[in-house]
N, CA and C atoms as an extended XYZ file, in Angstrom:
198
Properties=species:S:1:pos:R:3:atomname:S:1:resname:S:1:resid:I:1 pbc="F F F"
N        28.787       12.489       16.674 N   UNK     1
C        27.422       12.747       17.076 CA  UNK     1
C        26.661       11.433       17.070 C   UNK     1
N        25.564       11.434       18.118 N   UNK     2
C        25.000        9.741       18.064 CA  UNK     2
C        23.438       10.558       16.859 C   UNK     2
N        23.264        9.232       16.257 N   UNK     3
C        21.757        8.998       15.508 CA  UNK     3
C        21.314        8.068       15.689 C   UNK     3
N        19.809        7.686       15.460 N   UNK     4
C        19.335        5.953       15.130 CA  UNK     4
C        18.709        5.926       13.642 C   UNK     4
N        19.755        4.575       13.641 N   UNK     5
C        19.717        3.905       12.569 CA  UNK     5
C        18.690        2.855       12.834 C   UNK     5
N        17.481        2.787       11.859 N   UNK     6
C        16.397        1.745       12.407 CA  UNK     6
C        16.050        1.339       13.597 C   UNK     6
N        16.170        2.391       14.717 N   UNK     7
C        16.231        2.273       15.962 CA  UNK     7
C        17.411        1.716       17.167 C   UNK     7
N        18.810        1.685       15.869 N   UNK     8
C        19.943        1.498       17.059 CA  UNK     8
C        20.680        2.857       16.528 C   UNK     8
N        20.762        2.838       18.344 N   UNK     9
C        21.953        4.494       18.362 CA  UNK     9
C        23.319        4.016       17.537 C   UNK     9
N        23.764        4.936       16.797 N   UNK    10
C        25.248        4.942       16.240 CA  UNK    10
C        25.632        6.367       16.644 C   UNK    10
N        27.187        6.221       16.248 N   UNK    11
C        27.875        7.506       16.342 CA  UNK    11
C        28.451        7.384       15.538 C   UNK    11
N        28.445        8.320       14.567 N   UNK    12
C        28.956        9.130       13.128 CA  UNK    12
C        29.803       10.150       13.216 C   UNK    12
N        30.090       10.789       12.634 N   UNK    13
C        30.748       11.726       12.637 CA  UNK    13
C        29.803       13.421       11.941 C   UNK    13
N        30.379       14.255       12.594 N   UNK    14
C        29.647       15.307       12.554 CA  UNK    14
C        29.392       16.067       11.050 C   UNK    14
N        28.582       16.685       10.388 N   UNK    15
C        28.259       17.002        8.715 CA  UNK    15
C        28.087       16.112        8.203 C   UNK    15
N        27.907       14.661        8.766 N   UNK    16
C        27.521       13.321        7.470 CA  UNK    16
C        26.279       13.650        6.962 C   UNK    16
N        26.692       13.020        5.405 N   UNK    17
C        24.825       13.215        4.723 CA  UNK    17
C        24.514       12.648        4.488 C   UNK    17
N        23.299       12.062        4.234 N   UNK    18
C        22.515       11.063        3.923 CA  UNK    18
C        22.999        9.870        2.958 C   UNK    18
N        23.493       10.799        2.180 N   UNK    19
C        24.543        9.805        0.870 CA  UNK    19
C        25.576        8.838        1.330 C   UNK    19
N        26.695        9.642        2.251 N   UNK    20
C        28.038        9.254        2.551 CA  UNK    20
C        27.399        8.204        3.746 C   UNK    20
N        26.257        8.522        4.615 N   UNK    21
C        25.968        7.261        5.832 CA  UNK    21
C        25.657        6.264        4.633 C   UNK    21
N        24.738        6.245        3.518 N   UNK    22
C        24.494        4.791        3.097 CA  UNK    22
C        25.738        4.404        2.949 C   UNK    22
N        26.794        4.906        2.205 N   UNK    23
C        27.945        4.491        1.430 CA  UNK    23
C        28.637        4.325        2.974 C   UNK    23
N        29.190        4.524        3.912 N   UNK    24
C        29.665        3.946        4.930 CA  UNK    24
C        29.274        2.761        5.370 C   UNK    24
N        27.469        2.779        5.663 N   UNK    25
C        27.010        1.321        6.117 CA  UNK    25
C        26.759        0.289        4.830 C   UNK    25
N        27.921        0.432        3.692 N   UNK    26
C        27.267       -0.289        2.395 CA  UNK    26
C        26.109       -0.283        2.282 C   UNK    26
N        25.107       -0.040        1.882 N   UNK    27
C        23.883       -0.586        2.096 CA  UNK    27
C        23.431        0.309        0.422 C   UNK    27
N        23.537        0.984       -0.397 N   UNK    28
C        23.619        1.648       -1.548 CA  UNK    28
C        22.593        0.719       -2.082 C   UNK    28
N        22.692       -0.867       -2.475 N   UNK    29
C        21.885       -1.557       -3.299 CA  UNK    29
C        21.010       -1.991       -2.726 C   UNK    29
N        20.648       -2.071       -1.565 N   UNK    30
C        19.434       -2.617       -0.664 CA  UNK    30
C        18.323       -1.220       -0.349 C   UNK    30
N        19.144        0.088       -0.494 N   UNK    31
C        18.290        0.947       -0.285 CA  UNK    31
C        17.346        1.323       -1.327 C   UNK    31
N        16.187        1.942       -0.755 N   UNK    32
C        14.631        2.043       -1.917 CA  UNK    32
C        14.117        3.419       -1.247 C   UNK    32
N        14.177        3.904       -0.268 N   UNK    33
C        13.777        4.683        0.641 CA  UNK    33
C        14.429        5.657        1.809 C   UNK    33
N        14.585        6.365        2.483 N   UNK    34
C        14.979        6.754        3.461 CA  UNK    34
C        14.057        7.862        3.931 C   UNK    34
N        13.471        7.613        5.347 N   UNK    35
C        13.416        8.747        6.464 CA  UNK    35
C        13.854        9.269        7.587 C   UNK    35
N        14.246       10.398        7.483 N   UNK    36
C        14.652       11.209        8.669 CA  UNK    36
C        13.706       11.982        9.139 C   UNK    36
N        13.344       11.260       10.449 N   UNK    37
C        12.419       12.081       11.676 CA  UNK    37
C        11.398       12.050       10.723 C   UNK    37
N        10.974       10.634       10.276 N   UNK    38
C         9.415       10.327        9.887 CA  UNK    38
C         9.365       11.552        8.645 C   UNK    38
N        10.151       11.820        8.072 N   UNK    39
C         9.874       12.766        6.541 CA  UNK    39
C        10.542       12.128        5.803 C   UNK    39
N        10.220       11.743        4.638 N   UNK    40
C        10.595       11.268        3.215 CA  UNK    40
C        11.785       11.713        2.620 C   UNK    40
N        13.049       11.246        2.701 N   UNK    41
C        14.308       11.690        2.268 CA  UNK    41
C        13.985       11.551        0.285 C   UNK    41
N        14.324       12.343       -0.809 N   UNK    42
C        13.989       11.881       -1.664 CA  UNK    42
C        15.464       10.970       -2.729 C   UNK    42
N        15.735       10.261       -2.764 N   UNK    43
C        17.347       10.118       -3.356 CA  UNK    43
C        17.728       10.878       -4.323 C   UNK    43
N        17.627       11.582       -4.671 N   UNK    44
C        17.895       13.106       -5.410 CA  UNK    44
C        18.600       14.408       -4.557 C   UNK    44
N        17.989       14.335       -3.205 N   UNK    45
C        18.381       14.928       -1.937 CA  UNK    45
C        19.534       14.067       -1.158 C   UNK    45
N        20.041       13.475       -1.069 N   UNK    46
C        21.021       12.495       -0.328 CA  UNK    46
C        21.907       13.286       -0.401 C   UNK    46
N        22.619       13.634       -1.117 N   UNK    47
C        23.938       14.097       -1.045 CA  UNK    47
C        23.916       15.627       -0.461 C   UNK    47
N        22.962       16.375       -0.296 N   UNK    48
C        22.991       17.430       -0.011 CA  UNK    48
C        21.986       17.610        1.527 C   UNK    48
N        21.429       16.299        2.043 N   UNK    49
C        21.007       16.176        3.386 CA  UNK    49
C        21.875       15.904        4.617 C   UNK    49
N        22.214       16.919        5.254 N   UNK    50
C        23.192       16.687        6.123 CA  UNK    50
C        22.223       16.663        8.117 C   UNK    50
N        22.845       15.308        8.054 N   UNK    51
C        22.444       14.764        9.233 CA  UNK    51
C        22.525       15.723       10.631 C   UNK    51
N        21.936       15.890       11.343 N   UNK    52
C        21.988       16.511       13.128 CA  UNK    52
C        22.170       15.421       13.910 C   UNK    52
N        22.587       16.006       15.290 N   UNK    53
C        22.871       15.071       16.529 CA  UNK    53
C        21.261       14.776       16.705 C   UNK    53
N        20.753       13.773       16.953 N   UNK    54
C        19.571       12.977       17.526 CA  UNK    54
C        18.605       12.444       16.653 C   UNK    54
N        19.080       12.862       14.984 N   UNK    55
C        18.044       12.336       14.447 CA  UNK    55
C        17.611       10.713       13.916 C   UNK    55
N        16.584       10.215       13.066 N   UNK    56
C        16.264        9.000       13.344 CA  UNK    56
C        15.819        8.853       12.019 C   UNK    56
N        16.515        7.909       11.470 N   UNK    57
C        16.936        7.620       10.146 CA  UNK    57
C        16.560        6.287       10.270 C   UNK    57
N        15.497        5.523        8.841 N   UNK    58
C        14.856        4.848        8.703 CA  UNK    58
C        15.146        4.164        6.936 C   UNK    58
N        16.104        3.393        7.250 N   UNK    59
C        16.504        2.837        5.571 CA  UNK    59
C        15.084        1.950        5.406 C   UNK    59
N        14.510        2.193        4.212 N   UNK    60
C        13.559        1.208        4.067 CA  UNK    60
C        13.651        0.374        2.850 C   UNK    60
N        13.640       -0.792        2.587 N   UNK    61
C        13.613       -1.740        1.113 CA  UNK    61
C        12.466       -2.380        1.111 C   UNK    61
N        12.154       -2.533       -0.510 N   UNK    62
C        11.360       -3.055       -0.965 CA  UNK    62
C        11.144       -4.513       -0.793 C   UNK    62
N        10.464       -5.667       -0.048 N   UNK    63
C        10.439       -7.317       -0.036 CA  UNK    63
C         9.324       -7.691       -0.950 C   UNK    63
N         9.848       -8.426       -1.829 N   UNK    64
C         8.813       -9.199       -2.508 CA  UNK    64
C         8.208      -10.261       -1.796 C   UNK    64
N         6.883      -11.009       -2.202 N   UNK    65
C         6.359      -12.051       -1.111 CA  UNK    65
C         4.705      -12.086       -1.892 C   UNK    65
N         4.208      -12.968       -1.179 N   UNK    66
C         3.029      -13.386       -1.043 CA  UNK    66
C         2.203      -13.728       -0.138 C   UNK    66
């Protein structure tokens, strides 16, 4: 099934959840956040959020700065 990832289409595979996409795209220690279709994924929910064909998934991290 295709999704966007920060606005690039991928294709995944069908029942992925929120959990198993971070852990595929490594990304586990950079993540702080996630939305699907502009709603607040909570990381408590990851493992039991299972992705659809078209949706739009938004990893977000925290940057420190000034």
């Amino acid at each position: 099934m295709k999704i966007f990832i920060n606005g690039q289409e991928q294709e995944v595979e069908e029942n992925i959840t929120v959990d198993e996409l971070i852990e595929f795209l490594k990304i586990r220690e950079r993540t702080m956040a996630t939305a699907v279709n502009m709603k607040i994924v909570k990381e408590w929910d990851w493992i039991g959020y299972t992705l659809n064909d078209g949706d739009k998934i938004e990893f977000l991290q925290f940057v420190g700065g000034g």
